[in-house]
C-alpha positions as CSV (number, residue, x, y, z in Angstrom):
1,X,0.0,0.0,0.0
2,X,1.0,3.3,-0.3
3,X,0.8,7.0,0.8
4,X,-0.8,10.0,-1.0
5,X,-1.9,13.5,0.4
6,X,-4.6,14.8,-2.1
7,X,-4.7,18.3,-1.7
8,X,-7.5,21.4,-2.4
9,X,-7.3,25.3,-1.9
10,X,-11.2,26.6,-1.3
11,X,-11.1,30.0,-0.5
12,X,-8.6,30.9,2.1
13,X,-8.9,27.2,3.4
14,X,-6.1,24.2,2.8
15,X,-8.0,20.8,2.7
16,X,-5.3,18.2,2.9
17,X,-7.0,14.6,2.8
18,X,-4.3,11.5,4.1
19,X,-4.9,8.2,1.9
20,X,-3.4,4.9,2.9
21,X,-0.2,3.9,5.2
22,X,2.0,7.0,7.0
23,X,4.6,5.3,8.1
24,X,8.7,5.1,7.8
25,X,8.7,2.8,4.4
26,X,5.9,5.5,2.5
27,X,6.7,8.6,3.8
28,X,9.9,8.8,2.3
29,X,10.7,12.8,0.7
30,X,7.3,13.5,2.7
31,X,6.8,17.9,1.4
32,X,4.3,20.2,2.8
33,X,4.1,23.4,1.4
34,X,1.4,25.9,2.4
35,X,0.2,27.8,-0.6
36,X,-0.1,31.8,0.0
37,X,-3.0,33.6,1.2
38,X,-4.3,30.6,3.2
39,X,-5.5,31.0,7.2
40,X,-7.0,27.7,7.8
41,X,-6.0,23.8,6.9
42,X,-8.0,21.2,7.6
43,X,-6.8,18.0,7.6
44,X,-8.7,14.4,6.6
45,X,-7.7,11.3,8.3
46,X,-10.6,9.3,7.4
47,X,-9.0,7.9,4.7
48,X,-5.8,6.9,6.7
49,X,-5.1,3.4,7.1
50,X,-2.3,3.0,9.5
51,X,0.4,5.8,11.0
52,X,3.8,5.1,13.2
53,X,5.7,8.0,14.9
54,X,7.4,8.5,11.6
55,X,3.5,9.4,10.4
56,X,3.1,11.2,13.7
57,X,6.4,13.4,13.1
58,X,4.9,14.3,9.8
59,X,1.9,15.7,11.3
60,X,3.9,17.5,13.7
61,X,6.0,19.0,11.3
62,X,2.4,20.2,9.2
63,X,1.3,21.4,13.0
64,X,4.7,23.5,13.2
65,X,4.4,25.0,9.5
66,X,1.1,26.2,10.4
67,X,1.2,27.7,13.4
68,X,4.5,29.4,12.4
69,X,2.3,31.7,10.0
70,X,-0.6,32.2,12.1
71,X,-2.6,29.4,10.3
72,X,-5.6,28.0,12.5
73,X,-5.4,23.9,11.8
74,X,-8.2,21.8,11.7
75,X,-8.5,17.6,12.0
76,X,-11.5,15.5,10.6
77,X,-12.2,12.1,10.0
78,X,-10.3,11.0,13.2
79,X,-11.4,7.2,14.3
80,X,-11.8,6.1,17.8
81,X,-8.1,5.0,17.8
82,X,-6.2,7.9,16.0
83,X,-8.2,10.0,18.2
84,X,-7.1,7.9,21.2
85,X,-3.5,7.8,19.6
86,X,-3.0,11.4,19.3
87,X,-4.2,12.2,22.7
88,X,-1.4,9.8,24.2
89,X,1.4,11.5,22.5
90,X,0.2,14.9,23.0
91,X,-0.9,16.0,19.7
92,X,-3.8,17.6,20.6
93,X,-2.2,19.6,23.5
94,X,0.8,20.5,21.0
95,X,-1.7,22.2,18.6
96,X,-3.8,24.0,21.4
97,X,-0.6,25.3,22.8
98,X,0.9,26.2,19.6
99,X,-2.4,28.5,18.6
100,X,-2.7,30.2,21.6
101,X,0.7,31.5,20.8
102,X,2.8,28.9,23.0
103,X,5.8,27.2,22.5
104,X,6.1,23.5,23.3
């Protein structure tokens, strides 16, 4: 299986959908680039399959590229478990932090 963002500008709004494995042998030259004159992204998980910290540094590393421009970030189609799994590592609290102008 393999790994594909599938990306769409609506406005001022980034929707970034995640399709099938995030993990250390798909997300190999992994590039995020925020297009100009954007202020929100919202990201899709519901068609993620499976994610390892590799996956999870990736996210982070979209998390840090937002914030670092003032961009508010947005998650959807979390299941039970992602939810569960990003709450354990502290992604959630990383991203509330981060927009309230924090440093973590």
């Amino acid at each position: 299986m393999s790994f594909e963002l599938k990306k769409e500008v609506n406005e001022s709004t980034y929707f970034v959908k995640i399709v099938g494995l995030m993990d250390y042998s798909t997300i190999d030259g992994f590039e995020f680039n925020i297009p100009e004159g954007i202020s929100k992204i919202v990201v899709d998980f519901a068609t993620l399959d499976f994610i390892d910290s590799t996956g999870i540094g990736a996210i982070l590393s979209i998390i840090y590229a937002a914030t670092e421009r003032g961009i508010f970030i947005e998650f959807v189609g979390l299941n039970e478990t992602l939810s569960d799994l990003f709450k354990t590592v502290g992604v959630f609290d990383i991203i509330e932090v981060l927009q309230m102008g924090g440093t973590k």
